[in-house]
C-alpha positions in Angstrom: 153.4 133.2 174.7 153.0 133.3 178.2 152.8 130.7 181.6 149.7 129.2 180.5 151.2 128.5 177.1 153.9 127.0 178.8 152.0 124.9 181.3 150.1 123.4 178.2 152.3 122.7 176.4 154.3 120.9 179.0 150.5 118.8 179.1 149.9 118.5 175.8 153.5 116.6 175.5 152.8 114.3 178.5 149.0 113.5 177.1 151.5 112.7 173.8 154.0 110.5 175.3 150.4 108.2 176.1 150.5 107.7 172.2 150.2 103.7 170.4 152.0 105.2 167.6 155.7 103.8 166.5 155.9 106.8 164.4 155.7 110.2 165.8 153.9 111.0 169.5 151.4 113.7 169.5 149.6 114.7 172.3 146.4 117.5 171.8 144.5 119.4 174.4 141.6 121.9 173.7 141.7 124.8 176.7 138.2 127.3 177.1 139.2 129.9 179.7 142.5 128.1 181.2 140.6 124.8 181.8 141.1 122.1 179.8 138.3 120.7 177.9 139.5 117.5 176.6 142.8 115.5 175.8 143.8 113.5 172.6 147.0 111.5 171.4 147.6 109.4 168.4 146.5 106.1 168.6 143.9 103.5 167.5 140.3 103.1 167.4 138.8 101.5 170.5 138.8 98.1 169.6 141.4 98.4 167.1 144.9 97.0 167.6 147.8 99.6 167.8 150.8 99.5 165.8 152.5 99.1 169.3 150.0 95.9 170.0 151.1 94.8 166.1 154.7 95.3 166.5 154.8 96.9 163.3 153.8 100.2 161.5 151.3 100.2 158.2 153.5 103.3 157.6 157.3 102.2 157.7 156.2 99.1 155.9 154.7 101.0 153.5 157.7 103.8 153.4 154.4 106.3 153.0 156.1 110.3 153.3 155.4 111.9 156.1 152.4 114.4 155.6 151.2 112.0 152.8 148.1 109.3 152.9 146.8 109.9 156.4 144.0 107.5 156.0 146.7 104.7 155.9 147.2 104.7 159.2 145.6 102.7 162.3 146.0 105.8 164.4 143.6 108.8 164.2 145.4 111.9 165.1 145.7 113.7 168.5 143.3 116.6 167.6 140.7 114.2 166.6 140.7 112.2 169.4 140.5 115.3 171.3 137.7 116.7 169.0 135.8 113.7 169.3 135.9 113.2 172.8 134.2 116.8 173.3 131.9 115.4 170.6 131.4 112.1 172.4 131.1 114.0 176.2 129.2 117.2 175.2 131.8 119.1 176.2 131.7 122.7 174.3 134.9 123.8 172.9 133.7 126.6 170.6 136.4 129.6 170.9 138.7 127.5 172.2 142.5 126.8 172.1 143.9 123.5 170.4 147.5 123.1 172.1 149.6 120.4 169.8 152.6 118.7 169.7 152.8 119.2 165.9 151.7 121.4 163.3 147.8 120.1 162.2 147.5 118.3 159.0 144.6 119.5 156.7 142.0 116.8 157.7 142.6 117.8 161.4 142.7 121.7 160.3 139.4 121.2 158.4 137.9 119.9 161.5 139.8 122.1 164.3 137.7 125.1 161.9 134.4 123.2 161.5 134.4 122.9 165.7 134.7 126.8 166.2 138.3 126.2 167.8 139.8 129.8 167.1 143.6 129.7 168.3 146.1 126.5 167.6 149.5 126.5 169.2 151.4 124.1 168.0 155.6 123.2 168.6 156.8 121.3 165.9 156.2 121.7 161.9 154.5 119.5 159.2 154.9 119.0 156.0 151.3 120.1 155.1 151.1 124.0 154.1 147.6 123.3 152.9 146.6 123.2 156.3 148.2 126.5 157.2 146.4 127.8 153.8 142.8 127.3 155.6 143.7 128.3 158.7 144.2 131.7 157.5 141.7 131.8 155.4 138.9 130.8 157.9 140.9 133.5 160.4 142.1 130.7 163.1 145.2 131.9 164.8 147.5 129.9 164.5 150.9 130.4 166.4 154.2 128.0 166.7 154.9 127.5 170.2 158.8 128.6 171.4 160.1 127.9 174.9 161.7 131.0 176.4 165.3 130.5 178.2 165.5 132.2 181.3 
């Protein structure tokens, strides 16, 4: 890893504090020659209360498992909102990095590979080893971010 690792990380963290969910914050960038591209962080459709408007979570309520049942949910995930803002903008993010605060479940790795995005850093895990399964297959690096001590 090197500075601009670091430095986007440190973003994509910020960009995930922004986040409507009660949950878990996740914040996503996508970076084409050190620039970024586009930012993304869990939260609701546009027009679509948030869990944080609601005062509740479809999620807890539930007790749904983490890594389980994505579609019950309000939020859509950091890296799509990321991936559809490129979509939305016509920015191009083919051979891209996706910096993330978490690991990418399979519906987000599915899509990160179907955009041509061909490195993921990522800090903390998620139960979802699927994902990680077609990452490797489709040849997307994929590498867990570590902060250095100085």
């Amino acid at each position: 890893m090197d500075k601009w690792d670091q430095r986007f990380m440190q973003l994509t963290e910020e960009v995930g504090s922004w986040a409507s969910c009660l949950r878990r914050k996740v914040g996503a960038i996508i970076v084409r020659d050190n620039r970024v591209m586009t930012t993304g962080y869990n939260g609701a459709p546009a027009g679509i209360k948030s869990c944080i408007e609601r005062g509740k979570c479809l999620r807890i309520e539930n007790n749904i498992p983490s890594g389980t049942h994505a579609e019950l949910c309000y939020a859509a995930h950091a890296e799509q909102n990321a991936l559809i803002q490129a979509a939305k903008y016509g920015v191009h993010i083919d051979g891209a990095t996706l910096y993330c605060t978490h690991q990418p479940c399979v519906i987000c790795a599915k899509m990160i590979i179907n955009a041509g995005i061909k490195r993921v850093v990522y800090k903390e895990g998620y139960p979802d080893e699927f994902s990680m399964e077609l990452f490797r297959e489709a040849g997307t690096k994929v590498e867990k971010y570590e902060e250095k001590s100085e």
